[in-house]
N, C-alpha and C positions, 0 to 999 in steps of 0.2 A: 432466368432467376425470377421467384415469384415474388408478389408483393409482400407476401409476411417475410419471406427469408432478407428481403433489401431491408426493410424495417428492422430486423434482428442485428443488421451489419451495425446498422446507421447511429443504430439506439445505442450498440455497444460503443462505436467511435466515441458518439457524443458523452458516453459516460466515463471512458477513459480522459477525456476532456474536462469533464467534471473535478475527479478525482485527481489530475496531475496539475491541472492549470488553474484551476482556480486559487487565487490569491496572486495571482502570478500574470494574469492578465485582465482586464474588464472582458466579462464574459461576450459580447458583442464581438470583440478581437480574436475569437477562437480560430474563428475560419480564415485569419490572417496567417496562424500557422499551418492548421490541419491542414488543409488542401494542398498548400506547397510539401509538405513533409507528407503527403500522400502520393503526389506524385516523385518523390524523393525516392519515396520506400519502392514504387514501382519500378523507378527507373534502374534502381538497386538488383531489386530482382532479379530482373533479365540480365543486367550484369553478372551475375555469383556465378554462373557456366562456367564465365569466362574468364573468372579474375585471375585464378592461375598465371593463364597466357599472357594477360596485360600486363602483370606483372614483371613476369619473364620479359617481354618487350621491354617496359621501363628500365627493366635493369640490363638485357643487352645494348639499349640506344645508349645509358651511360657509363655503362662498365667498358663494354665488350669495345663501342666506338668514341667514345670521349664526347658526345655528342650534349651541349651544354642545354641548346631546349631539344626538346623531343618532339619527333617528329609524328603529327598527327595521323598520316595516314596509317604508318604500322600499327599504332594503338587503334584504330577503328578497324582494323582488319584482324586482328589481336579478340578486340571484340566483339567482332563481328555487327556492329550495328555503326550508325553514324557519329553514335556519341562512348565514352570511356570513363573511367575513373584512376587514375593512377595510384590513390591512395590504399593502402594494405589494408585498410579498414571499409568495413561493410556496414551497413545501420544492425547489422544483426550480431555485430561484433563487439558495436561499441556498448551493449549489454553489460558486457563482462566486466566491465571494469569502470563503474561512478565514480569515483577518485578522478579519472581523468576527461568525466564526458564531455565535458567544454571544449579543452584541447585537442579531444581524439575527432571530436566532430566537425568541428574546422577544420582539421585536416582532410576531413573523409569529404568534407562540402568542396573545400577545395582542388581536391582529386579531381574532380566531376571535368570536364572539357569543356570549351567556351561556350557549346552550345545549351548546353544544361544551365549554366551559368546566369546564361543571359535570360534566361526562362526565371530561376528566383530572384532575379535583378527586376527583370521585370513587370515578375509579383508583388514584390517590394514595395518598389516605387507607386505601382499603382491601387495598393490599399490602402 
């Protein structure tokens, strides 16, 4: 990627930042969210393949076997990577519907597996 096109991305994040967050955060605090919710969005991505199958996982570990937690390895072989999301909702889903974005988005944070978890825990903590 060249310099002008990295500049075009940057300048747009930063103005979506502009436009949604401001009043909402001291501008200084932007990068307390962006960044996690950058790597949010990416880690989403690579999920959407898969969500399908995780899903279907989720729902035969508690349908099909009565299984009260779910067992991680089928979800990370489900989706193929070392981490999952069990929640139905995707960051591209929770679009559709403002009415509920608080609630659909803790769930969708939630979904995430311990190991993603620990990653915005530990973004958290340390800004």
């Amino acid at each position: 990627m060249d310099h002008s096109t990295q500049n075009k991305i940057v300048s747009f994040i930063w103005s979506i930042a502009d436009d949604y967050l401001r009043d909402v955060l001291v501008r200084g605090k932007y990068r307390d969210v962006i960044l996690p919710m950058f790597v949010l969005r990416r880690l989403d991505c690579l999920l959407e393949p898969s969500k399908k199958a995780a899903l279907e996982e989720v729902s035969a570990q508690r349908e099909d076997t009565g299984m009260a937690d779910l067992d991680p390895i089928g979800l990370r072989d489900a989706s193929g990577y070392v981490f999952y999301n069990t929640s139905r909702f995707t960051l591209r889903i929770l679009l559709g519907n403002h009415s509920q974005l608080e609630a659909n988005l803790k769930n969708c944070l939630n979904g995430f597996s311990d190991h993603v978890k620990g990653i915005v825990v530990a973004w958290s903590v340390s800004s």
